[in-house]
C-alpha positions as CSV (number, residue, x, y, z in Angstrom):
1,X,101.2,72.1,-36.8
2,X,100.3,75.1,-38.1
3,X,101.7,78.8,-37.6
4,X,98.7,79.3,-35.1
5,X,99.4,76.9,-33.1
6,X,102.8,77.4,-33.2
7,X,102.5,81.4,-31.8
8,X,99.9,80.3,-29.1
9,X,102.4,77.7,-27.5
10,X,105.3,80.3,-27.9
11,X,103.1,83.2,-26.0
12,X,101.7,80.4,-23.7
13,X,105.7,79.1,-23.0
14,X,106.8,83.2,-22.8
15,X,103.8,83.8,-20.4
16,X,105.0,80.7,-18.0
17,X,108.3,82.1,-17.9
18,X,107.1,85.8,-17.3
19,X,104.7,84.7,-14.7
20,X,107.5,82.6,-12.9
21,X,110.0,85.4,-12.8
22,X,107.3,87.6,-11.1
23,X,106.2,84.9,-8.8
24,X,110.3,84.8,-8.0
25,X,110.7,88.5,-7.9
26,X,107.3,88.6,-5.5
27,X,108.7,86.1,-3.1
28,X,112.0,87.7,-3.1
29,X,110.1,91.1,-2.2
30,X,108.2,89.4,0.4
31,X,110.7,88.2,2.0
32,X,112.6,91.5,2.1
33,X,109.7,93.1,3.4
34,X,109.6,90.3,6.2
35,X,113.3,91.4,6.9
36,X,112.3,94.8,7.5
37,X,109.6,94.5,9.7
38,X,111.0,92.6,11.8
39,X,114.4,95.1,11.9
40,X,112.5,97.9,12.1
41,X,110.6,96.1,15.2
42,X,114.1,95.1,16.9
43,X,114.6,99.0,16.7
44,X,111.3,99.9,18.0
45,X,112.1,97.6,21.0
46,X,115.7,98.9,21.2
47,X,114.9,102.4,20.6
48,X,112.3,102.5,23.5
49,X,114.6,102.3,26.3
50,X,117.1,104.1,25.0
51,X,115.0,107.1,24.4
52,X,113.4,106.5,27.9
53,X,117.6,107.1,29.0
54,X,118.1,110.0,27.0
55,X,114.9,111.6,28.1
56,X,116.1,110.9,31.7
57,X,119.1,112.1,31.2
58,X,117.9,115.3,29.9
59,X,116.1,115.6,33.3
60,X,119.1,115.5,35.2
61,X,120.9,117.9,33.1
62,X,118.3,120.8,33.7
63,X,118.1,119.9,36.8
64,X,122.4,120.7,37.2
65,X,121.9,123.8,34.8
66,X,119.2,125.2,37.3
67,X,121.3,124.5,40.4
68,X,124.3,126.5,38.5
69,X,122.1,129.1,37.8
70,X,121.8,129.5,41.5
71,X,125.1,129.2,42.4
72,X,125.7,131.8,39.7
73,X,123.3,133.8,40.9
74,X,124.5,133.3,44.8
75,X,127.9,134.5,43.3
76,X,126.7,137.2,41.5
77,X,125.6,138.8,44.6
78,X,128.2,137.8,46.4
79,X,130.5,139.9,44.2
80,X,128.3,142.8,44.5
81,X,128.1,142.6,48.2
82,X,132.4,142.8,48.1
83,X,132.3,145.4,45.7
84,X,130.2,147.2,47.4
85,X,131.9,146.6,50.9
86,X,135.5,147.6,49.6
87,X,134.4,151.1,48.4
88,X,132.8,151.8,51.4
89,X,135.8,150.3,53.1
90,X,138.3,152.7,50.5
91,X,136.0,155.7,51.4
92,X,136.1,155.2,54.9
93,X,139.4,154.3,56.0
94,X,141.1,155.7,53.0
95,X,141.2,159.4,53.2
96,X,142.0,159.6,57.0
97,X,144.8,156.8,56.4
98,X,146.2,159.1,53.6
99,X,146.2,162.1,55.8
100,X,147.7,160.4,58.8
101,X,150.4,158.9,56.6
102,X,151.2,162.3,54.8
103,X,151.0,164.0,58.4
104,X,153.9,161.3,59.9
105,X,156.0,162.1,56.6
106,X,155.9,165.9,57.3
107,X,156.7,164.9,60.7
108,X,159.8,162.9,60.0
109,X,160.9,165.7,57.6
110,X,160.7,168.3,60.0
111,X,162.8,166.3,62.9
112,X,164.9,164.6,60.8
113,X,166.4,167.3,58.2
114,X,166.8,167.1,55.0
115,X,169.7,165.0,55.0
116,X,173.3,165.1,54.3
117,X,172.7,164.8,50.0
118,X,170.6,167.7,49.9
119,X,171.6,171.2,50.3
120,X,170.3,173.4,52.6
121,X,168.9,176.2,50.6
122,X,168.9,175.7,47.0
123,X,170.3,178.2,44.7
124,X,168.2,180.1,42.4
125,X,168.7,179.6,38.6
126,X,167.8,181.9,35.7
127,X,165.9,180.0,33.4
128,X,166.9,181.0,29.7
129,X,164.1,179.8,27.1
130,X,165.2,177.6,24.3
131,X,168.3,176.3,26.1
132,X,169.0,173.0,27.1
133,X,169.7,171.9,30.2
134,X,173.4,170.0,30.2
135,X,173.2,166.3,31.0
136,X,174.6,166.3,34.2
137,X,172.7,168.9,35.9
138,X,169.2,166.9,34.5
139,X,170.3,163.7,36.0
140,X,170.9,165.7,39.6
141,X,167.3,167.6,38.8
142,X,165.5,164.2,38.7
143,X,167.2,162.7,41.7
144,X,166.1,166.0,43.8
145,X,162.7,165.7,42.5
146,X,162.7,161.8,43.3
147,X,163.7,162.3,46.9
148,X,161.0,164.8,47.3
């Protein structure tokens, strides 16, 4: 055998072995790509329904949010309506209430007297400016001016 010889069966033994590990490596990457198409068609057949779900679910959500928004809405109104119907109410019965209660406390004051803690005419007081006013006549001051 001659060197010739010798380097054509070594390239033809290392081209048997290359062409074997791609043949290897192709069936190995066919039969991943066999795996995949047939997961990625169980989640075609999955995904189908579940998006037909959330799609009808969606539905039925904006059809709750639109009924809020009425019943928002209804409220909304509603509050303006009451607002609107206690200031007329305040306006109306307010002012004569006020007066007719104020009337009845003049009333009671003038029959009933000024009662036995107050005296009848007060006494009139120089007022000196600067001075303080001693502690027991303030806390008599802001009883009388309580009562009245």
């Amino acid at each position: 055998m001659s060197g010739g010889e010798v380097a054509g069966i070594l390239v033809a033994v290392f081209w048997a072995i290359l062409v074997s590990f791609l043949a290897v490596a192709l069936a190995r990457l066919a039969q991943t790509l066999r795996a995949t198409t047939k997961l990625v068609a169980d989640v075609t057949d999955q995904a189908v329904p579940l998006l037909a779900d959330a799609s009808a679910a969606v539905r039925s959500a904006q059809t709750q949010i639109d009924r809020v928004d009425a019943i928002a809405s209804d409220v909304q109104e509603v509050t303006s309506n009451a607002s609107a119907l206690s200031s007329t109410v305040a306006s109306t019965f307010g002012g004569p209430l006020v007066k007719v209660a104020a009337f009845g406390y003049g009333v009671r004051r003038a029959i009933g007297g000024r009662g036995k803690e107050a005296p009848a005419k007060p006494t009139r007081r120089t007022v000196i400016v600067g001075r303080a006013i001693p502690q027991s006549r303030r806390a008599k001051r802001a009883n009388r001016n309580k009562r009245d």
